[in-house]
Kinemage of the C-alpha trace (Angstrom):
@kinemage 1
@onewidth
@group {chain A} dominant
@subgroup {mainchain}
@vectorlist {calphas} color= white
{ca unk a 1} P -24.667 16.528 25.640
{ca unk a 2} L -22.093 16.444 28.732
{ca unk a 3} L -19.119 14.039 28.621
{ca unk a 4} L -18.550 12.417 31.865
{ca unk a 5} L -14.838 11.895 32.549
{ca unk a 6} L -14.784 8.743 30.720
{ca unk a 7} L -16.799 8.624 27.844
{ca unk a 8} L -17.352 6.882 24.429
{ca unk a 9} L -17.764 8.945 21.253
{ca unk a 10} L -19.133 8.001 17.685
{ca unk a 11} L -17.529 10.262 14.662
{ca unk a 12} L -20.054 11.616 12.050
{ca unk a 13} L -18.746 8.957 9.708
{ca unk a 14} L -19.800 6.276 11.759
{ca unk a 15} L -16.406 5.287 13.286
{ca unk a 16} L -15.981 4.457 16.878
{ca unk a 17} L -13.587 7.315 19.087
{ca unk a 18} L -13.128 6.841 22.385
{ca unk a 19} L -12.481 9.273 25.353
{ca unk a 20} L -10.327 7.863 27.876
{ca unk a 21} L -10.363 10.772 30.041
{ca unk a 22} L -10.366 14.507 30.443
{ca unk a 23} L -6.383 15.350 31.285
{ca unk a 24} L -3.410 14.234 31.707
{ca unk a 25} L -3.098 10.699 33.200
{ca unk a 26} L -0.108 7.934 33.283
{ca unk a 27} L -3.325 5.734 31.239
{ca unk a 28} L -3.271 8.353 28.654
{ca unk a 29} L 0.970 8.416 28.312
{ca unk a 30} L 0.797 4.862 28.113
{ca unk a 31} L -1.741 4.825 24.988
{ca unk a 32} L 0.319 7.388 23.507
{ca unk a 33} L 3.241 4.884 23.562
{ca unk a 34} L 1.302 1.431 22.686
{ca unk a 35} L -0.766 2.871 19.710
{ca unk a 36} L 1.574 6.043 18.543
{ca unk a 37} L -0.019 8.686 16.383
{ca unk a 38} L -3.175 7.469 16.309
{ca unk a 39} L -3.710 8.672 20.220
{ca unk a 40} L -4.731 12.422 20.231
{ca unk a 41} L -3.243 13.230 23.951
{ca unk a 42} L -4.648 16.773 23.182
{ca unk a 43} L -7.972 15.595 23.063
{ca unk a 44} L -7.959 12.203 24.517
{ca unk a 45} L -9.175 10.544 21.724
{ca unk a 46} L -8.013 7.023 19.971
{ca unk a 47} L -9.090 6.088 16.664
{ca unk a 48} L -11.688 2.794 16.399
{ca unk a 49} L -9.507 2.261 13.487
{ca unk a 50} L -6.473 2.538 15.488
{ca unk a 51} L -7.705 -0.052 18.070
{ca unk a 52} L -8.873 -2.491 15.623
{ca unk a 53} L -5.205 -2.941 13.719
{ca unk a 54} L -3.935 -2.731 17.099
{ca unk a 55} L -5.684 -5.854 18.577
{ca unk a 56} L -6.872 -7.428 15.036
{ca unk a 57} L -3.626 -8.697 13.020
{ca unk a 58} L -5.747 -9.503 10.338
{ca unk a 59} L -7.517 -6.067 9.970
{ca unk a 60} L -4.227 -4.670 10.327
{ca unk a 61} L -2.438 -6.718 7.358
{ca unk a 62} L -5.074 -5.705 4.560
{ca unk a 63} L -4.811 -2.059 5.809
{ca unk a 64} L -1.240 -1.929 5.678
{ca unk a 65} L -1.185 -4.158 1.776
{ca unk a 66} L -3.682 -1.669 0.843
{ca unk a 67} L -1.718 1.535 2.496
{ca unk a 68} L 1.298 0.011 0.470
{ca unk a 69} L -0.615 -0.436 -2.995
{ca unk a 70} L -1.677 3.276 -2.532
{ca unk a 71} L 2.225 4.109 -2.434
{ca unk a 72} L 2.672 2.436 -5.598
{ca unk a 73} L 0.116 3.956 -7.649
{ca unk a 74} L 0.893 6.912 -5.816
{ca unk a 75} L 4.583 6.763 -7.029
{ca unk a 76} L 3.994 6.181 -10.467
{ca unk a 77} L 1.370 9.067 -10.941
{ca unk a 78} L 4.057 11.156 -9.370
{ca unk a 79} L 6.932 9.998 -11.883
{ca unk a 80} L 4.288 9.932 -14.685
{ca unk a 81} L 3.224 13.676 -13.589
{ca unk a 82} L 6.897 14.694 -13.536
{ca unk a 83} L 7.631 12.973 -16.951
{ca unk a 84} L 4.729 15.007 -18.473
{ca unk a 85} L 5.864 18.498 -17.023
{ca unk a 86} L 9.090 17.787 -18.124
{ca unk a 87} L 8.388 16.773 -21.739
{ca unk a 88} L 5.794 20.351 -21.113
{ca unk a 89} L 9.104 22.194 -20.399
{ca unk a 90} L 10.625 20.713 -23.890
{ca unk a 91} L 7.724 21.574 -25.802
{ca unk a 92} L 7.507 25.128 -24.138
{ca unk a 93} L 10.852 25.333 -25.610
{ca unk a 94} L 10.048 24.186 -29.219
{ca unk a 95} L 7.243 26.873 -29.134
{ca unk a 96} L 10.077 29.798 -27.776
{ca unk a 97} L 12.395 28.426 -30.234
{ca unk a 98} L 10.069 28.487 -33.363
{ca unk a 99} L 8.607 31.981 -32.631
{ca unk a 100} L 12.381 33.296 -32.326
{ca unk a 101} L 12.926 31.353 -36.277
{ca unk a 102} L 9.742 32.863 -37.303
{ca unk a 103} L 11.308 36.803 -36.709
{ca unk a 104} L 14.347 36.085 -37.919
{ca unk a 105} L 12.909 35.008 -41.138
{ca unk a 106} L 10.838 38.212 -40.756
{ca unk a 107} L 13.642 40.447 -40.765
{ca unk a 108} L 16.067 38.577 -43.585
{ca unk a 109} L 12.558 39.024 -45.569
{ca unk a 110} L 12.655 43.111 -44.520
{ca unk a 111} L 16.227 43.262 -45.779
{ca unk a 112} L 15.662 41.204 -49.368
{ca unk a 113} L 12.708 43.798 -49.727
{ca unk a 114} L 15.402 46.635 -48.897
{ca unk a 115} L 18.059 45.564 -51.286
{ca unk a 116} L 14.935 45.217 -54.226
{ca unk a 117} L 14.231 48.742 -53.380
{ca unk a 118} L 17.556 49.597 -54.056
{ca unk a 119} L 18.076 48.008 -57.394
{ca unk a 120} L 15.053 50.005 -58.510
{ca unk a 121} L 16.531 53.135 -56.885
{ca unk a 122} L 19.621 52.732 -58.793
{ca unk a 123} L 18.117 51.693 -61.492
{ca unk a 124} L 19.980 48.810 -61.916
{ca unk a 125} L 17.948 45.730 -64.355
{ca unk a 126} L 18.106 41.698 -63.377
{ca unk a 127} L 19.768 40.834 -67.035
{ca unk a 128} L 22.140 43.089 -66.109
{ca unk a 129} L 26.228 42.518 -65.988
{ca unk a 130} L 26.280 44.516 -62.512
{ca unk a 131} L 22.981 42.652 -61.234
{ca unk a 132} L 24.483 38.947 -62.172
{ca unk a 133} L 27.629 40.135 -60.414
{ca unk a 134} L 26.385 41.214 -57.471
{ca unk a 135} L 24.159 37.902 -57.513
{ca unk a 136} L 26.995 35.961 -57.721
{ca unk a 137} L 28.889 37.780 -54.407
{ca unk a 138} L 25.713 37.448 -52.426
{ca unk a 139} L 25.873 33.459 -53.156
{ca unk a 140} L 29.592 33.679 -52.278
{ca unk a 141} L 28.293 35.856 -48.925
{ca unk a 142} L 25.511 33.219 -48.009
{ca unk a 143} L 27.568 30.525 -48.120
{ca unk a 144} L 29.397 31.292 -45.173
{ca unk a 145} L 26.209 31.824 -43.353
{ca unk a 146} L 25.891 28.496 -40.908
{ca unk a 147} L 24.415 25.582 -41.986
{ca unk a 148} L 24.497 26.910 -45.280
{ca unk a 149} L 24.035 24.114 -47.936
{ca unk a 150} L 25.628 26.278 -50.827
{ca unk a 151} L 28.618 25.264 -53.231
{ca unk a 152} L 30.639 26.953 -55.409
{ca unk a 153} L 31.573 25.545 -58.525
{ca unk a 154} L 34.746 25.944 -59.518
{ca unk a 155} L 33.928 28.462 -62.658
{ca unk a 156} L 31.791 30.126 -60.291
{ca unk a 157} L 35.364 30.501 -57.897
{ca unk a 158} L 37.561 31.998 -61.020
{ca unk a 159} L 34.498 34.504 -62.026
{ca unk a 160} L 34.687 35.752 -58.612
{ca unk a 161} L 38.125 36.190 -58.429
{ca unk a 162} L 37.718 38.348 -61.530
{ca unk a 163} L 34.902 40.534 -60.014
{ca unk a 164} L 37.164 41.456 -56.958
{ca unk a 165} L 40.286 42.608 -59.447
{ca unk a 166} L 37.925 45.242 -60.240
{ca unk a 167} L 35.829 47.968 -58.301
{ca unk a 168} L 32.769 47.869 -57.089
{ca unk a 169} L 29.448 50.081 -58.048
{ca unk a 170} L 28.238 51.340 -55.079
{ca unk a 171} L 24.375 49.644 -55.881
{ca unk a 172} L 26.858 46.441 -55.431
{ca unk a 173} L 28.072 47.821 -52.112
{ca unk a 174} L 25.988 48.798 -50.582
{ca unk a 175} L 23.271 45.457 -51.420
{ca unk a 176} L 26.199 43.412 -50.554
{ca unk a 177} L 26.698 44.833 -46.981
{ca unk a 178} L 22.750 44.067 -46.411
{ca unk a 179} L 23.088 40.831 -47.330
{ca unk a 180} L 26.250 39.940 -45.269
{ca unk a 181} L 23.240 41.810 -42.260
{ca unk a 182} L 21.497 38.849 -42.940
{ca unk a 183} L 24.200 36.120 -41.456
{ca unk a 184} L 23.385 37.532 -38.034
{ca unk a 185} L 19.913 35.891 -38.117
{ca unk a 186} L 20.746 33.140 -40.677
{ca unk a 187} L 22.883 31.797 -37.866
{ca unk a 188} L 20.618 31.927 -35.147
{ca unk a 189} L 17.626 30.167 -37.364
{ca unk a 190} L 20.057 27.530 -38.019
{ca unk a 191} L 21.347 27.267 -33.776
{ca unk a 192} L 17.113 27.566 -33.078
{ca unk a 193} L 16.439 24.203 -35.712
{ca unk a 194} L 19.128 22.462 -33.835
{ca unk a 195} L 18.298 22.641 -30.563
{ca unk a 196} L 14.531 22.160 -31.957
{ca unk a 197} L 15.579 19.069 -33.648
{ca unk a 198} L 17.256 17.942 -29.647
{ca unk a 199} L 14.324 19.080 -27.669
{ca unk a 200} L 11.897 17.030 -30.131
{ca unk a 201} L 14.718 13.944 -29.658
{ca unk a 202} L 13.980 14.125 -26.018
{ca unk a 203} L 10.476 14.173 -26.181
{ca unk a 204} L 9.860 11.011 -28.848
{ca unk a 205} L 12.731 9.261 -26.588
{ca unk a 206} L 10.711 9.714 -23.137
{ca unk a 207} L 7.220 8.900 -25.236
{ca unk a 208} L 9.141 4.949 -26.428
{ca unk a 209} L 10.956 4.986 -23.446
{ca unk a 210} L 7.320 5.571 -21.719
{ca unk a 211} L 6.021 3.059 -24.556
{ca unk a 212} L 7.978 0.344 -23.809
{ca unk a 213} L 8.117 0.032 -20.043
{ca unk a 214} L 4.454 1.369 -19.215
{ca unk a 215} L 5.580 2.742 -15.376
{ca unk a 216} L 1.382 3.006 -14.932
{ca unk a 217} L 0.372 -0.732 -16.096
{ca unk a 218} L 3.798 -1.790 -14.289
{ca unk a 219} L 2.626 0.147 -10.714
{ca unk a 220} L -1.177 -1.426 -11.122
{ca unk a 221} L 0.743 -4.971 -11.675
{ca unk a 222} L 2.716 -4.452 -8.371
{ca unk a 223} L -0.008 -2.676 -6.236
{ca unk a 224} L -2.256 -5.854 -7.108
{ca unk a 225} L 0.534 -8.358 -6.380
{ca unk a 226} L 0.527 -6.255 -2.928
{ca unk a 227} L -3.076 -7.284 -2.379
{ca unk a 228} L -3.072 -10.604 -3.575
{ca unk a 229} L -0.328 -11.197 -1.658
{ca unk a 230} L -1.761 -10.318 1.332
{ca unk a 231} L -4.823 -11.936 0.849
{ca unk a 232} L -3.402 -15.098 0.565
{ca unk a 233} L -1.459 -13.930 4.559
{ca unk a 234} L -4.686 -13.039 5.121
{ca unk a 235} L -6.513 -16.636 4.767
{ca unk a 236} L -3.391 -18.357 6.310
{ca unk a 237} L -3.702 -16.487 9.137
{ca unk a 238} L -7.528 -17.132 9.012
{ca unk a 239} L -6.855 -20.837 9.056
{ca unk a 240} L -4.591 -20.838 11.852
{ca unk a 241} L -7.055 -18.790 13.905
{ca unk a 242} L -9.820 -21.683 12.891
{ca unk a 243} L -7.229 -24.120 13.934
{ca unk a 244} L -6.284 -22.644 16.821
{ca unk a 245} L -9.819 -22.542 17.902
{ca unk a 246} L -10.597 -26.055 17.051
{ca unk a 247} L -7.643 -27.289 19.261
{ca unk a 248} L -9.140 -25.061 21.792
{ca unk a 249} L -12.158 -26.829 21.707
{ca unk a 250} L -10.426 -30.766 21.272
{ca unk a 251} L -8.717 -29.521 24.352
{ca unk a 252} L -11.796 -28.166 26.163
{ca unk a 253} L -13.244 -31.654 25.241
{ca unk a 254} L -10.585 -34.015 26.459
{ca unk a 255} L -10.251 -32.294 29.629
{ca unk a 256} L -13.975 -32.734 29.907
{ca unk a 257} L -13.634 -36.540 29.189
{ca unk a 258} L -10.906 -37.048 31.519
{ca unk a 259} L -13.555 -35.326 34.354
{ca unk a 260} L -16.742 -37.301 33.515
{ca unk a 261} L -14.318 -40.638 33.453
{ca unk a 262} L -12.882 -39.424 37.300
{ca unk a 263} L -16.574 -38.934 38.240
{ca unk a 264} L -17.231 -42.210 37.186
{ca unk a 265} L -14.602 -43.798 38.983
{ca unk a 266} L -15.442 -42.214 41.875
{ca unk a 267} L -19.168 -43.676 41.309
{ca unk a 268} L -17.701 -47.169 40.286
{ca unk a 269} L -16.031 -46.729 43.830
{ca unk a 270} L -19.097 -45.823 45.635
{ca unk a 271} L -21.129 -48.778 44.081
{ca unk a 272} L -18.681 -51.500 44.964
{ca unk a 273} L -18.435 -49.855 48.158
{ca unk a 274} L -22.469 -50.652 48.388
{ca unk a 275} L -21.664 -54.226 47.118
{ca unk a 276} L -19.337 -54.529 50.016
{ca unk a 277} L -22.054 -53.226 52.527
{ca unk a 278} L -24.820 -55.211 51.186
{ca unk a 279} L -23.047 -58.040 51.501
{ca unk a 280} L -21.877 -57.048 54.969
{ca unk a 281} L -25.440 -56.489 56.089
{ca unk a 282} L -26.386 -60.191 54.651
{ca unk a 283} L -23.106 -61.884 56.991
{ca unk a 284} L -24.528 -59.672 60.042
{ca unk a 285} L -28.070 -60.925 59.251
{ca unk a 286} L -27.219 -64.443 59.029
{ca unk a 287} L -24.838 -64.238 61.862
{ca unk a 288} L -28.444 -62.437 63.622
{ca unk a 289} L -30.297 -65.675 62.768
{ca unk a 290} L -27.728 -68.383 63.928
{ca unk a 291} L -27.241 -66.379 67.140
{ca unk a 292} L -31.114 -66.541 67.370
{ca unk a 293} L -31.270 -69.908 66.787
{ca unk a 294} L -28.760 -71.227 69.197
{ca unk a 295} L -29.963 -69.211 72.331
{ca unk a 296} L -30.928 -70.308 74.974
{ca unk a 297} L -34.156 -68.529 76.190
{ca unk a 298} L -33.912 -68.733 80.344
{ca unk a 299} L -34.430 -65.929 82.973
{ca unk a 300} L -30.842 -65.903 83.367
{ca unk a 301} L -29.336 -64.859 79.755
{ca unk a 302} L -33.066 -63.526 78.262
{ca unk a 303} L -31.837 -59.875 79.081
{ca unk a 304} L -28.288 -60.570 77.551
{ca unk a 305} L -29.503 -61.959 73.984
{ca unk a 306} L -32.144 -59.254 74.045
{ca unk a 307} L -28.728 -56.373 74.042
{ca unk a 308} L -27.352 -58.348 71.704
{ca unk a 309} L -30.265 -58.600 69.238
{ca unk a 310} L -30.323 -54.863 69.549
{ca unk a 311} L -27.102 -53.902 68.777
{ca unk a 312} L -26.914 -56.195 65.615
{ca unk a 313} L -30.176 -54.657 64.208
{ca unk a 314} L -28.787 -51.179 65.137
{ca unk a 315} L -25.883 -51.985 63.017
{ca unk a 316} L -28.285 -52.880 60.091
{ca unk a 317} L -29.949 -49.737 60.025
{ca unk a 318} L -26.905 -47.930 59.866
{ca unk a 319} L -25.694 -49.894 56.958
{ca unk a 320} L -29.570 -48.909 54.970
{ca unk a 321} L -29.089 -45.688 55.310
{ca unk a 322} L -25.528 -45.952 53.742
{ca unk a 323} L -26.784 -47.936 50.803
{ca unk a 324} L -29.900 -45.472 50.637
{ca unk a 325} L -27.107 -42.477 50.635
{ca unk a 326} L -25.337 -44.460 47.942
{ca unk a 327} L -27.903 -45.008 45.445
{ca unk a 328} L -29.581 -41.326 45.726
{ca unk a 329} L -25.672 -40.272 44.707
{ca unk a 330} L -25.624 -42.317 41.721
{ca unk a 331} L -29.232 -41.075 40.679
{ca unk a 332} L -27.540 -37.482 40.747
């Protein structure tokens, strides 16, 4: 198919695009400016749904209240999607967080096994003086770890302080130093549960917080205020249209009535004027009939009142065709 210069396409989804014209033209910069983006000056194209917000208000309200709704809902499933990837990122953390705890643990477990492999190299019994001891410092040694929920008692204090008067076994030594190993990832178990127990804070918070004000219900509420609203512009706008039109029409009719009431003036004139004539042609006829009757018929005036007969019924002729004239009007 050729396009002629001007030419009138349909898109494959049914809506109207029309070709204005095949280069530049001051038409085509002037569409550009009345209807914006929705003039391709490239291809010379305007949208059918361009032109019919542009010249139908109505049209153009529920496209805009539904353009509007769209932003709402659009909004909100943006916030909500940013709320979930950022309660993700807190989770993610937990996970990172909870694997670190879980090798920690792994390796205080690989140094408890150590220091029972000692004992047994040594030799050393659990009844034992030296293994109750060295129990004893390794409580005093993990209470200092952090978070530690370990007290002393006071006997437990003096027994110590009698331990440390004396020397140690080197079993005791050497057990003691892998326990105090153990602080290193005691301390970063307990700084992992912490932050755990704030990342988990933040995620129940934003799930009540999410609870309570319902951004998603709240965004449908608005977006269908949007529409409702503008439906009710909408049939306002319809009614003054049907209004408008109506007083169109009153208008269309008065102006009619005041015409048929001048043509019937001009009729009314017309008819009295053939009142006036008839009753002109009855004074000429009975001024025809006097005249007759008083003449005196001689050889000297016969030629005279013959002229003047004449002229009188000439004038009576003229005055039928008027009347004639006159009532083939008013049949019109």
């Amino acid at each position: 198919m050729r396009l002629n210069e001007n030419s009138f396409l349909m898109g494959g989804n049914g809506q109207t695009v029309a070709r204005i014209s095949t280069g530049a033209s001051p038409l085509n910069d002037r569409l550009s400016k009345e209807i914006g983006g929705n003039f391709d000056k490239q291809n010379n194209t305007i949208s059918g749904a361009a032109l019919r917000e542009k010249f139908d208000p109505i049209a153009a309200r529920k496209n805009s209240a539904k353009k509007q709704a769209m932003r709402i809902i659009g909004e909100a499933v943006s916030n909500d999607t940013r709320i979930d990837e950022g309660m993700e990122e807190h989770r993610k953390k937990v996970r990172e967080l909870t694997a670190e705890n879980y090798e920690y643990s792994k390796e205080i477990t690989k140094i408890e096994d150590q220091r029972k492999g000692l004992r047994s190299a040594y030799g050393v019994t659990e009844d034992s003086e030296e293994e109750q001891d060295l129990q004893l410092l390794s409580k005093e040694a993990e209470s200092r770890f952090k978070g530690s929920k370990i007290t002393l008692t006071d006997e437990e204090i003096e027994k110590l302080k009698e331990i440390k008067k004396g020397e140690l076994t080197e079993y005791q030594k050497h057990s003691l130093e892998l326990k105090n190993s153990e602080k290193e990832y005691a301390d970063k178990i307990y700084d992992n549960e912490r932050q755990i127990g704030t990342e988990n804070s933040i995620i129940a918070g934003t799930k009540l917080e999410r609870l309570k004000h319902a951004p998603m219900v709240d965004a449908k509420k608005r977006a269908n205020l949007v529409l409702e609203q503008a439906n009710d512009e909408t049939k306002v706008m319809l009614f003054e249209e049907g209004k408008e039109h109506l007083d169109e029409q009153f208008e269309e009719k008065i102006e009619d009535a005041k015409e048929k009431r001048e043509e019937e003036e001009k009729l009314e004139e017309r008819i009295e004027k053939i009142k006036d004539d008839k009753r002109e042609k009855q004074k000429i006829t009975e001024e025809i009939l006097e005249s007759t009757t008083q003449m005196e018929v001689d050889s000297a005036n016969f030629d005279g009142a013959v002229e003047q007969v004449k002229e009188m019924m000439s004038k009576l002729k003229l005055l039928e065709e008027d009347i004639k004239g006159a009532a083939v009007d008013k049949e019109v």
